[in-house]
C-alpha positions in Angstrom: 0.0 0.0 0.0 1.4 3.2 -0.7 2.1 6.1 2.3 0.0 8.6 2.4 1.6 11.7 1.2 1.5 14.9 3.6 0.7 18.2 2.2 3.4 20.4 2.5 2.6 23.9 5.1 6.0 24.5 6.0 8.0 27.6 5.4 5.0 28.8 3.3 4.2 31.1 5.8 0.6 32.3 7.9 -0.9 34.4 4.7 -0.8 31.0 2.3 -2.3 28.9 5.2 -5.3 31.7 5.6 -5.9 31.4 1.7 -6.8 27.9 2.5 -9.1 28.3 5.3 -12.8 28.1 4.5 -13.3 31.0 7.2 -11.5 33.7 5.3 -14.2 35.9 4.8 -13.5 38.9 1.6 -13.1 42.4 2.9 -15.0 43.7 0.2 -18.1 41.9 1.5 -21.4 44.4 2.4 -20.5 43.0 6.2 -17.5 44.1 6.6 -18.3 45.1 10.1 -18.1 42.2 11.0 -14.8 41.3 10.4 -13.9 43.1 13.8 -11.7 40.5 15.8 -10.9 38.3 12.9 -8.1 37.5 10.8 -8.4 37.8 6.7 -6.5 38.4 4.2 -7.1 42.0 3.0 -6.3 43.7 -0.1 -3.6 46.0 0.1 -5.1 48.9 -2.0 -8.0 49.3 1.0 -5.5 50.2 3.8 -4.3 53.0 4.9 -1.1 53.9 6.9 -1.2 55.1 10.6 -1.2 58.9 10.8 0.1 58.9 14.2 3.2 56.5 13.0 6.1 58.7 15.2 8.5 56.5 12.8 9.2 58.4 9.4 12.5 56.9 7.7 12.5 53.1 7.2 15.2 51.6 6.5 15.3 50.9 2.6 17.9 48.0 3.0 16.4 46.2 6.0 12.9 46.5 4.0 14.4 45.6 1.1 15.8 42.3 3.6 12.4 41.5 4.6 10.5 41.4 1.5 12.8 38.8 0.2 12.1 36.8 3.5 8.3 37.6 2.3 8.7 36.4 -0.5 10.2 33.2 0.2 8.5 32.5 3.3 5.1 34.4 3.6 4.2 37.2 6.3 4.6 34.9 9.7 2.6 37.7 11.9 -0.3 39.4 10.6 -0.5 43.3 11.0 -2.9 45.0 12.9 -5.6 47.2 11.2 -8.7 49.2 12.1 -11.8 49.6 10.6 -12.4 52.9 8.9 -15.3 54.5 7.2 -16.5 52.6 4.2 -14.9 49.5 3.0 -11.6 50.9 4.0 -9.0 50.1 6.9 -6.4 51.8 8.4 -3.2 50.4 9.8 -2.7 50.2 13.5 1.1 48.4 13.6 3.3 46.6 11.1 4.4 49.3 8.6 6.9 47.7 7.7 5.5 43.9 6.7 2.9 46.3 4.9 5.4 48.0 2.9 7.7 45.2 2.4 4.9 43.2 1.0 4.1 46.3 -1.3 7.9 46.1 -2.6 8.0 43.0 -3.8 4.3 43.1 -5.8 1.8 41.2 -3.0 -1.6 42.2 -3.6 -2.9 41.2 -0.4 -2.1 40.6 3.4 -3.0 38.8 6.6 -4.8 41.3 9.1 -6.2 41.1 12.3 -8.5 43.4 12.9 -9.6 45.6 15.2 -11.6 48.5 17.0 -9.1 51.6 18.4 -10.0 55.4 18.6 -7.4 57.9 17.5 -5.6 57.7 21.3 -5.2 54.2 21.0 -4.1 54.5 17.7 -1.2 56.7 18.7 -0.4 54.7 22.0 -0.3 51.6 20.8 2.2 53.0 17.4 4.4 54.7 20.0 4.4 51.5 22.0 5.5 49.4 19.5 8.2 51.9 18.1 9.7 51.5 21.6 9.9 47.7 21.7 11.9 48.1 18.4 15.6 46.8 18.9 17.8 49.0 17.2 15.9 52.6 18.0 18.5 55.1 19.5 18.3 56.3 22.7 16.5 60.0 22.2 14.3 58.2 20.0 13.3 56.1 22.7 13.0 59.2 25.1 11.2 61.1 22.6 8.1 58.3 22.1 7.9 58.0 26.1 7.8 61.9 26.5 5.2 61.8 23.5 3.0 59.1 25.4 3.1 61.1 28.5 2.0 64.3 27.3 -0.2 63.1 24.3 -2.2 60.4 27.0 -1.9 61.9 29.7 0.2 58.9 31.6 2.1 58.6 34.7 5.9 57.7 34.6 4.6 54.8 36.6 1.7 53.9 34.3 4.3 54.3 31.1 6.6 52.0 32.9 3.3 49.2 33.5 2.5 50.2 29.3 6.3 49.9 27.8 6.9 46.7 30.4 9.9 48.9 31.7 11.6 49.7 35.3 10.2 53.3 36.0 14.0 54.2 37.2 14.6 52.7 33.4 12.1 55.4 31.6 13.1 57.9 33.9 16.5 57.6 32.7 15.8 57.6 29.6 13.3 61.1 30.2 16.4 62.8 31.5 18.0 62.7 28.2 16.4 65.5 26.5 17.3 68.1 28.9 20.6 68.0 27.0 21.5 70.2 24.5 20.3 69.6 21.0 23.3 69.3 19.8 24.2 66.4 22.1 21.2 64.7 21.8 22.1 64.9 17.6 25.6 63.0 18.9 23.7 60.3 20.1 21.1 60.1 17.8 24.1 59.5 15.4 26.2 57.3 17.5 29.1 59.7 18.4 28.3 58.9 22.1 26.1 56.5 24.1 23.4 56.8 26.2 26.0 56.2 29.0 28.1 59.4 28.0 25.0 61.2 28.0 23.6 60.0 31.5 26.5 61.3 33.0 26.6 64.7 31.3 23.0 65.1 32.3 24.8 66.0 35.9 25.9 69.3 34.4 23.9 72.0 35.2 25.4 74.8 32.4 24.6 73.9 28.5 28.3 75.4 28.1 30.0 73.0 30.2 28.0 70.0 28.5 29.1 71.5 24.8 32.2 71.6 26.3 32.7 68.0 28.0 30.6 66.6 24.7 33.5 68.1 22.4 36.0 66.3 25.0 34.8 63.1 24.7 34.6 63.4 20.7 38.8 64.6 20.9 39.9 62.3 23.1 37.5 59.4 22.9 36.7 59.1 25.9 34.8 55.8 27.4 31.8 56.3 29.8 34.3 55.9 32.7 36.5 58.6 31.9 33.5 61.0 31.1 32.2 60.3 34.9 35.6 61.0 36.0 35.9 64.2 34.2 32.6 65.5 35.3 33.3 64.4 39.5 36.4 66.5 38.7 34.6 69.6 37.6 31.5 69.2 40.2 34.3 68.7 43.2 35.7 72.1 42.0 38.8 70.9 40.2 41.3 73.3 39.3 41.4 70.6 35.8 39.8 73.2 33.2 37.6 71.4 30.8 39.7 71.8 27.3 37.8 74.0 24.6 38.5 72.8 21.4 42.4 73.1 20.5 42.9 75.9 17.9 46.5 74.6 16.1 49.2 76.5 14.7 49.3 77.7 11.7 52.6 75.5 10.8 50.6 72.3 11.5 47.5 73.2 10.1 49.2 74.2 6.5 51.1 70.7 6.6 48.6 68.2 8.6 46.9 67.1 5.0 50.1 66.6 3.4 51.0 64.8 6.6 47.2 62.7 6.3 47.8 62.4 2.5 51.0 60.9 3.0 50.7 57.6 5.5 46.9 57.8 4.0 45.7 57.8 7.7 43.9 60.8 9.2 47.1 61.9 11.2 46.2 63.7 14.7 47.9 66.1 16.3 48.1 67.2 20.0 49.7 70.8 21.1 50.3 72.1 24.3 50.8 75.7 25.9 54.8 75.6 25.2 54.4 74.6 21.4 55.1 70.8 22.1 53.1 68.1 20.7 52.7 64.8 19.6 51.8 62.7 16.5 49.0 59.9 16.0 49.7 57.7 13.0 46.5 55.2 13.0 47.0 51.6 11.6 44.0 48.8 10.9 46.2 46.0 10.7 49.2 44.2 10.5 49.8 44.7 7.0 48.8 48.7 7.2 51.4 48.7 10.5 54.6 47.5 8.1 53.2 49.7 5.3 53.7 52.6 7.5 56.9 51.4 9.1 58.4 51.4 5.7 57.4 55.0 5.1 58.9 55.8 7.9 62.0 54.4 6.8 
């Protein structure tokens, strides 16, 4: 007798498994309303993107890397819509399954759906922005300031909401009482949020420009940077360095210098006129090449 021959689900992902199910109901159907707590799979063309979406730039490389895992294996998790007027939805979370699927020519989508007023819209958006893994910092402080003033929640409520310590979102708050320019630093990853916790402990914006512009010099670690600032809150005579102005003999010669060993050569001066040279190297092979230059 010959075996019974399984039919093959795997790797085809959730939206090809809906297609077979006899409950999928169309969402063009006059009863549309009563799609509320279901899962379908929805034409594309009838939903809409979230308004209150706080993310604006996606990624165009990492979408690009999920619709080929689309593609190859289906949308795993549905998204989450809302009914709107009409025959027409309006995305709640999952921009970027909706857009991915959009990239590579899908048609349609698996949705759950659901009933959300424009506040619950916007929580739960900011909510999931937050759970995201590679947000940065001020981003992160930005959508818990946003839910606190835009719902009118408690640092301790937030903390319940975002499934975070309060001393952990409170942290995070602190952040954008630095100067814009700082918060920009870490935004782009010049510094971490550690760097910035500890410059949060200087009352005057000058002082922070000045400590920020230190630790960008010198590369400093966290460590140092707490070190620096107990210095200067203990009243240490240790001035905080404003950015070194170089003489005009190095200056006119550093590029040549740069162009030279094909590093970006750095240069350290102090009061008396002496200084020091920084030859950078990225290997073992870029260390001889620069020992032979030097012979």
């Amino acid at each position: 007798m010959a075996k019974a021959t399984k039919k093959q689900a795997l790797g085809r992902g959730l939206s090809a498994l809906l297609k077979e199910s006899s409950d999928i109901v169309s969402a063009s159907d006059k009863d549309a309303n009563l799609l509320v707590g279901s899962i379908i799979e929805i034409d594309l063309n009838l939903i809409d993107v979230n308004p209150f979406q706080p993310r604006t730039h996606f990624n165009e490389d990492e979408l690009k890397g999920l619709a080929s895992s689309i593609k190859e294996l289906g949308v795993i998790q549905p998204i989450t819509i809302r009914k709107s007027d009409g025959n027409t939805f309006q995305l709640v979370s999952g921009e970027r399954r909706f857009r991915a699927s959009k990239l590579i020519g899908n048609t349609t989508i698996p949705a759950y759906i659901r009933i959300a007023n424009d506040q619950e819209m916007l929580e739960m958006a900011l909510v999931e922005n937050i759970q995201r893994k590679n947000l940065d910092p001020i981003e992160v402080a930005l959508s818990y300031q946003r839910l606190i003033d835009e719902i009118q929640l408690t640092q301790e409520d937030l903390s319940t909401r975002v499934g975070k310590k309060r001393s952990t979102v409170t942290n995070y708050l602190r952040l954008l009482k630095l100067d814009p320019i700082i918060q920009t630093g870490m935004r782009d990853g010049f510094i971490s949020m550690g760097h910035g916790r500890a410059m949060i402990n200087i009352e005057s914006t000058s002082d922070q420009l000045a400590v920020y512009e230190k630790i960008l010099r010198e590369k400093l670690s966290v460590r140092q940077t707490e070190e620096l600032i107990k210095n200067l809150k203990s009243g240490s005579k240790t001035p905080v360095k404003k950015k070194q102005i170089l003489p005009k003999f190095i200056k006119d010669n550093l590029t040549e210098i740069s162009n030279y060993f094909g590093h970006n050569v750095s240069v350290v001066v102090n009061e008396k006129g002496k200084g020091k040279l920084t030859i950078p190297f990225h290997s073992e092979e870029d260390f001889n090449r620069i020992k032979k230059l030097l012979e």
